[in-house]
The first five atom37 places (N, CA, C, CB, O) and aatype in JSON, in Angstrom:
{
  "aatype": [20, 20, 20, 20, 20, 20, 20, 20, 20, 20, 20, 20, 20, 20, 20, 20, 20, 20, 20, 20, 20, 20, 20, 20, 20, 20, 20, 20, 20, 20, 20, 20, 20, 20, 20, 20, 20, 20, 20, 20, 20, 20, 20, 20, 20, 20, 20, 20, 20, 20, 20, 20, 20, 20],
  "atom_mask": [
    [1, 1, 1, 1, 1],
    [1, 1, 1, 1, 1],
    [1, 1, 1, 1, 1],
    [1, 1, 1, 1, 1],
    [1, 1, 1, 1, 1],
    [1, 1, 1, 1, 1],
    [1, 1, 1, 1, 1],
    [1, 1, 1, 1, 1],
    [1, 1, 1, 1, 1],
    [1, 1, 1, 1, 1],
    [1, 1, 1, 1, 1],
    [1, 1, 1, 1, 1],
    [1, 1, 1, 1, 1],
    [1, 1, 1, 1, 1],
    [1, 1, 1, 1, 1],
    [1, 1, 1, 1, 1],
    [1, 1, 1, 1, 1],
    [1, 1, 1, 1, 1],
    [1, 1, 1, 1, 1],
    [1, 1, 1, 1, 1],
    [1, 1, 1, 1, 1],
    [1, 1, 1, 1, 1],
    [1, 1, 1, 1, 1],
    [1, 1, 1, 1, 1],
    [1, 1, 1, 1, 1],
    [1, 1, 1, 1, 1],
    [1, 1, 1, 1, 1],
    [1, 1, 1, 1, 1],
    [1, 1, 1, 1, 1],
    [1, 1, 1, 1, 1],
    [1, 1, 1, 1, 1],
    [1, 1, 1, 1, 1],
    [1, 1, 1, 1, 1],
    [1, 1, 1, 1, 1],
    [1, 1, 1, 1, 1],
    [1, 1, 1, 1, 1],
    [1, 1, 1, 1, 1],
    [1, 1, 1, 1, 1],
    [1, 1, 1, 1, 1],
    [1, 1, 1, 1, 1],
    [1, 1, 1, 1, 1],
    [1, 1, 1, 1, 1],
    [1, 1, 1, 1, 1],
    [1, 1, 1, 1, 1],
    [1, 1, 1, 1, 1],
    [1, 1, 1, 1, 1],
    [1, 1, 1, 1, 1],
    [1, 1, 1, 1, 1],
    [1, 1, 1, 1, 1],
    [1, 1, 1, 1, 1],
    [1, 1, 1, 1, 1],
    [1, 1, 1, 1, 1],
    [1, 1, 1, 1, 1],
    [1, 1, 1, 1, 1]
  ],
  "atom_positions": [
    [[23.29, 31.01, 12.01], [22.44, 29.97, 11.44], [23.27, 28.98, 10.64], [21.36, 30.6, 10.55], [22.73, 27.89, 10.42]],
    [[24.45, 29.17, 10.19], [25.38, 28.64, 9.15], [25.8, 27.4, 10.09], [26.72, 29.78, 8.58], [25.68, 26.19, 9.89]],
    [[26.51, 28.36, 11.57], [27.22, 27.22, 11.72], [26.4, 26.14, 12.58], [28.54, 27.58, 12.33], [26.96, 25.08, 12.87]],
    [[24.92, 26.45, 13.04], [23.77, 25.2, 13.25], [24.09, 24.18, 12.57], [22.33, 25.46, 12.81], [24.65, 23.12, 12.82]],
    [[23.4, 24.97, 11.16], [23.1, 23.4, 9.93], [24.7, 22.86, 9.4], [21.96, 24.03, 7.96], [24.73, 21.9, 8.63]],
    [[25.95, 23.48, 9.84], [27.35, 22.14, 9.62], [27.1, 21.5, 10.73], [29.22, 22.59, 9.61], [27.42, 20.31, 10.71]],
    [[26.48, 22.04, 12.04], [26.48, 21.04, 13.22], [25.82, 19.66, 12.75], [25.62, 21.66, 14.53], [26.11, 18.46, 12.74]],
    [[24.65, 20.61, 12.33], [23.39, 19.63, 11.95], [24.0, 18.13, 10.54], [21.88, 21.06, 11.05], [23.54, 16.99, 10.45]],
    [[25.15, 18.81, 9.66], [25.34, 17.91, 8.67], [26.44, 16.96, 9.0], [25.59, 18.58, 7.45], [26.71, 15.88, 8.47]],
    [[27.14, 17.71, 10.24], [28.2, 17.02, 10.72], [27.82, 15.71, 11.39], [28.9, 17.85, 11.6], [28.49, 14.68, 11.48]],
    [[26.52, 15.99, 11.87], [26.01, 14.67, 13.29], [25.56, 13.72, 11.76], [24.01, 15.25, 14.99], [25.69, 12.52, 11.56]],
    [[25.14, 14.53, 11.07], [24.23, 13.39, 10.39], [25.7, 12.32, 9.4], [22.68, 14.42, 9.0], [25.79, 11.32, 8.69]],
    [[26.2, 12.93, 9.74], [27.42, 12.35, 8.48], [28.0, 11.26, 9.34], [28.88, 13.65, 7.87], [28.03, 10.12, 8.89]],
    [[28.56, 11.57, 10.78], [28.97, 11.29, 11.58], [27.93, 9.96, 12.05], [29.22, 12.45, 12.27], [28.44, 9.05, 12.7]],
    [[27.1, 9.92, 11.84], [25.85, 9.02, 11.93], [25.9, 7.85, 10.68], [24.4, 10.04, 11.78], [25.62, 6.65, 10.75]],
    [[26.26, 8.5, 9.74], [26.02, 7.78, 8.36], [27.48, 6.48, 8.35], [26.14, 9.26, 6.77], [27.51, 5.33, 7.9]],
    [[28.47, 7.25, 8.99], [29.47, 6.53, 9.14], [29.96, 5.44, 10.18], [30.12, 7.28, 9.09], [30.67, 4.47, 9.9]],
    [[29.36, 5.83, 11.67], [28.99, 5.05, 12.12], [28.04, 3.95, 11.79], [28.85, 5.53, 12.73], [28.44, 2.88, 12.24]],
    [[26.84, 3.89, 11.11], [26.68, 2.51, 11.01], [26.82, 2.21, 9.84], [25.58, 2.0, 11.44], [26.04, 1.39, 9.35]],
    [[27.76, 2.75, 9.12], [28.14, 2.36, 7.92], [29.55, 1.15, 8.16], [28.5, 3.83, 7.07], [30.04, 0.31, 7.4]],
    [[29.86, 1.6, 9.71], [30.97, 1.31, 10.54], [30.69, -0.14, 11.32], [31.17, 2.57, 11.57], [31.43, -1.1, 11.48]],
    [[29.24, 0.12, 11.75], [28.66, -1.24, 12.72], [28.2, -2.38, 11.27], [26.79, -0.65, 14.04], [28.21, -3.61, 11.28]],
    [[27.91, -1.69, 10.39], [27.41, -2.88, 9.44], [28.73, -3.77, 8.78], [26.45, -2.16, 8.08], [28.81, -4.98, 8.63]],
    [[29.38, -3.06, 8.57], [31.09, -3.52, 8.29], [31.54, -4.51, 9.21], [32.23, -2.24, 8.51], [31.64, -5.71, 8.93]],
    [[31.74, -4.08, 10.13], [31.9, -4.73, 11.01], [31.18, -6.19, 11.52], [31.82, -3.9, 11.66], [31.81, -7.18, 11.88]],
    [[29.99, -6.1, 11.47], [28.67, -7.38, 11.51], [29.13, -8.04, 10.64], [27.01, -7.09, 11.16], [29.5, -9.11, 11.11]],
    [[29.32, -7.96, 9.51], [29.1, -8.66, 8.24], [30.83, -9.32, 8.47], [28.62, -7.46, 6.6], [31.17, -10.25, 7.73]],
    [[31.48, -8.97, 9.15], [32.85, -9.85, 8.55], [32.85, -11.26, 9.15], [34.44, -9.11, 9.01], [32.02, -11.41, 10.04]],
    [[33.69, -12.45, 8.82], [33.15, -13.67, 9.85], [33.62, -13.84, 10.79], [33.15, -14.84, 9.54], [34.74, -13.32, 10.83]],
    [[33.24, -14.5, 11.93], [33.39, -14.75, 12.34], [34.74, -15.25, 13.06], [32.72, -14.88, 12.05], [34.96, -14.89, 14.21]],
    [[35.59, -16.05, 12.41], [37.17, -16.38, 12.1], [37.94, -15.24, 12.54], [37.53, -16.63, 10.48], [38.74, -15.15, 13.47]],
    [[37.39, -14.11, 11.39], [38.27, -12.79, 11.45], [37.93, -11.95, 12.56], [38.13, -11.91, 10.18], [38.96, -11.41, 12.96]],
    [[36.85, -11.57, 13.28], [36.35, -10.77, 14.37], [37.3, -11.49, 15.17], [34.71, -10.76, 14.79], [38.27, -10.78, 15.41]],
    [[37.42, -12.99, 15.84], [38.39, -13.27, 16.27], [39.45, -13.24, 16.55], [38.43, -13.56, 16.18], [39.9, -12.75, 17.59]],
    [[40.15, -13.83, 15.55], [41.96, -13.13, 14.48], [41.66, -11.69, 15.2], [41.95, -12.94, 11.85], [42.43, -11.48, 16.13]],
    [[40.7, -10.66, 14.95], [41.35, -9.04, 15.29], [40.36, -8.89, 16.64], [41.02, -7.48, 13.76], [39.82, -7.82, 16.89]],
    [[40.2, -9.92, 17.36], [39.55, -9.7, 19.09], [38.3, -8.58, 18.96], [41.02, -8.87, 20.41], [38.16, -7.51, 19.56]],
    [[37.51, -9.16, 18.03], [36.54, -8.12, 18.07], [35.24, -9.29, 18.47], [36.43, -7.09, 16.42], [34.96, -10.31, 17.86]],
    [[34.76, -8.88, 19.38], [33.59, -10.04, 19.67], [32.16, -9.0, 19.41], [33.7, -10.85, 21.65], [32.1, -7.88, 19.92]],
    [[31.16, -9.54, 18.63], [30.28, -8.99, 18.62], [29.7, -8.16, 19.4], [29.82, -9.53, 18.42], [29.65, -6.98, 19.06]],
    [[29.21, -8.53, 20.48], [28.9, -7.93, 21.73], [29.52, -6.55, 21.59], [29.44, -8.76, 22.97], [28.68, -5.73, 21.97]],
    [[30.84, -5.85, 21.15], [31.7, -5.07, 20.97], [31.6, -4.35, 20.06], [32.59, -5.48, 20.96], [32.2, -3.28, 20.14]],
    [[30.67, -4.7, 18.61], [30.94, -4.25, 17.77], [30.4, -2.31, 17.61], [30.48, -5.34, 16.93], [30.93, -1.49, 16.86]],
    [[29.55, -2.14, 18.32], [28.98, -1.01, 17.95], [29.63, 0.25, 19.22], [27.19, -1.34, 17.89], [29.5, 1.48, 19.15]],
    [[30.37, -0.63, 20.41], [31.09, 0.31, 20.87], [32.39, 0.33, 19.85], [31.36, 0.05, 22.39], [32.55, 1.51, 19.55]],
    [[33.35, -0.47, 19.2], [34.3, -0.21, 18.49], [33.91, 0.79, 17.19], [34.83, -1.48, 18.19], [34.82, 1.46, 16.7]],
    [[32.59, 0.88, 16.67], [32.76, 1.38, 15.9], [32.25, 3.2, 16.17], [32.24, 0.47, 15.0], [32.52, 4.04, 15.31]],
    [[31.53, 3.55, 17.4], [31.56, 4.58, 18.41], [32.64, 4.98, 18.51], [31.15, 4.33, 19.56], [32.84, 6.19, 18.45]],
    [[33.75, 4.02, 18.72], [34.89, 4.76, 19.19], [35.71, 5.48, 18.0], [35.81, 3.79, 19.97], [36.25, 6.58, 18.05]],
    [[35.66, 4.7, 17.05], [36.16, 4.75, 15.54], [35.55, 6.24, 14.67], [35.48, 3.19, 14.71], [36.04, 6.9, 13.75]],
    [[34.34, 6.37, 15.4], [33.67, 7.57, 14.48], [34.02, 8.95, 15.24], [31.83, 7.39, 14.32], [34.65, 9.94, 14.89]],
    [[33.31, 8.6, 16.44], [33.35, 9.74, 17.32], [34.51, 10.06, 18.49], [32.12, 9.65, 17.94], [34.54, 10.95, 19.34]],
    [[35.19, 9.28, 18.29], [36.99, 9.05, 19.07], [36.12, 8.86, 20.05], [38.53, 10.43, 19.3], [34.89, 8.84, 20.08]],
    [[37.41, 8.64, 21.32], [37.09, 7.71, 22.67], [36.58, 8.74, 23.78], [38.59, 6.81, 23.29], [36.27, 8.34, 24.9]]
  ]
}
């Protein structure tokens, strides 16, 4: 039962960081998504990849 609920706190954490990851990401401008080739469209697979590796 123990190691369920780390599954269970792991996804949720893992969750928390991801769009803690996509909102970061949204919010920078425009200029800079550029400068580092990040095009919106992209942003929530880069930050997928970032949380939960590739």
């Amino acid at each position: 039962m123990k190691a369920f609920l780390n599954r269970i706190v792991t996804a949720i954490r893992k969750r928390a960081a991801y769009e803690h990851t996509v909102a970061a990401l949204s919010r920078l401008p425009l200029d800079v998504k550029l400068d580092l080739d990040i095009y919106q469209g992209d942003v929530r697979a880069i930050a997928h990849r970032a949380v939960y590796g590739a």
